[in-house]
N, C-alpha and C positions, 0 to 999 in steps of 0.2 A: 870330206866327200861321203864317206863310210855316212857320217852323223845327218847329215842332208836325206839322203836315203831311206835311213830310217824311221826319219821323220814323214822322210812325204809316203813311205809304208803305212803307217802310226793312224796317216790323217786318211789314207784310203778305205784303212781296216775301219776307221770311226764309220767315215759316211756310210759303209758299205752297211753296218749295223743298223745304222739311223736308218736306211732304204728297208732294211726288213725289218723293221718293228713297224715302218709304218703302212708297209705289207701286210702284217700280221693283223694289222690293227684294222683291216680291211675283209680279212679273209672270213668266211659264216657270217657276212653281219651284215645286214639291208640298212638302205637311208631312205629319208622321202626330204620331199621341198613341193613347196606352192609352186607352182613354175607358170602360172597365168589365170586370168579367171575373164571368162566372160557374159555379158547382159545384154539378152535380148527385148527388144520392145515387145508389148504383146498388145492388141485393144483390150483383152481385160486382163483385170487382177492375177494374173497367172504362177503362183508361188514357186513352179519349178524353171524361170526363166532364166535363172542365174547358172552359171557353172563355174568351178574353181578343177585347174588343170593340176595334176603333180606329177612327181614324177617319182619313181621310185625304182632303185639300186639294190640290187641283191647280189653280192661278191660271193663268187668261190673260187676255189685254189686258182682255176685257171679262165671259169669264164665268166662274167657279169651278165645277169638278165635284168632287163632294162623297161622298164613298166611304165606307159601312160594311162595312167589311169583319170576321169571325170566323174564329179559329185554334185550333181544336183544340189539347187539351194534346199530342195525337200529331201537332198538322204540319199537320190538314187544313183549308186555309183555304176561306173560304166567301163570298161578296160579299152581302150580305141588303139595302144597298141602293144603288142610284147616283143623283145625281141632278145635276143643271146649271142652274145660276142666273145670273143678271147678278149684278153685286156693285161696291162702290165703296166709296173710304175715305173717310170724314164726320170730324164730329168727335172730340178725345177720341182721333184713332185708330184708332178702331173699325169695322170692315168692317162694312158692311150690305150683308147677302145679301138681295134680292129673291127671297126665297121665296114658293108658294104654300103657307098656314096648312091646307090641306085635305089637302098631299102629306106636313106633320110633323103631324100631330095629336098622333102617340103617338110620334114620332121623336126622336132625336136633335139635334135644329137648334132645337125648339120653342121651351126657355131657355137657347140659348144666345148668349153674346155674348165676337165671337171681334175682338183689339185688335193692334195692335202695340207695343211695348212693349218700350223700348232694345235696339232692333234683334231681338226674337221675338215671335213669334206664337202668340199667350194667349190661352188660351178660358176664360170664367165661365160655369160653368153650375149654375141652381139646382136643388137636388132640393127632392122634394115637402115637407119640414120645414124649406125655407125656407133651408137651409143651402148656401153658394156653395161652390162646388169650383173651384178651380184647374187649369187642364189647360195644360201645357204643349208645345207642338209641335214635333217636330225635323226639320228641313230634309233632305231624304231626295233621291238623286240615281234618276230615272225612264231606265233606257232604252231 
């Protein structure tokens, strides 16, 4: 019994390690991802009619700010939304942002669920047919 014990101690104290390194691994450190791009028709030649969406994560200790940012196909970046949450790693992984549901109604953050996952930072997000997309995020240096 004593030995049982110890063990299921043994494998708590592990995970509970794994859960903050990959906390730590989160903490001062922004990510970005393409998270959608769109094309407008134009009647003429119009070089800024493209847009690529990202999205972009910026961790600290206790809250995440949350950046939609748009680039024009000509350069011209645009921030359409900012936002700032508390946030904490659960299980599974998985960041849970304490967002308010009334601030993403039609946002970006609504389905999504954003993991860590051997050592990156993965977003699932489902579109309206149900179907999961995979978003991948890269570690980007802020100065």
């Amino acid at each position: 019994m004593k030995k049982q014990i110890l063990f299921l101690l043994l494998i708590n104290s592990f995970l509970g390690l794994n859960a903050q390194s990959n906390n730590d691994m989160l903490i001062n450190q922004t990510f970005i991802s393409m998270i959608g791009s769109v094309c407008e028709e134009t009647p003429d030649d119009n070089p800024c009619a493209g847009l690529e969406i990202f999205l972009i994560l910026n961790f600290k200790e206790d809250n995440v700010s949350i950046i939609e940012k748009e680039v024009s196909s000509c350069g011209i970046e645009n921030i359409t939304s900012m936002l700032d949450y508390k946030w904490k790693l659960i299980q599974n992984h998985e960041i849970k942002i304490d967002n308010d549901p009334k601030e993403i109604e039609y946002d970006f953050l609504k389905n999504l669920v954003i993991k860590v996952e051997q050592g990156k930072v993965t977003g699932y997000i489902k579109r309206g047919n149900k179907i999961t997309d995979k978003i991948e995020f890269k570690k980007i240096n802020i100065k």
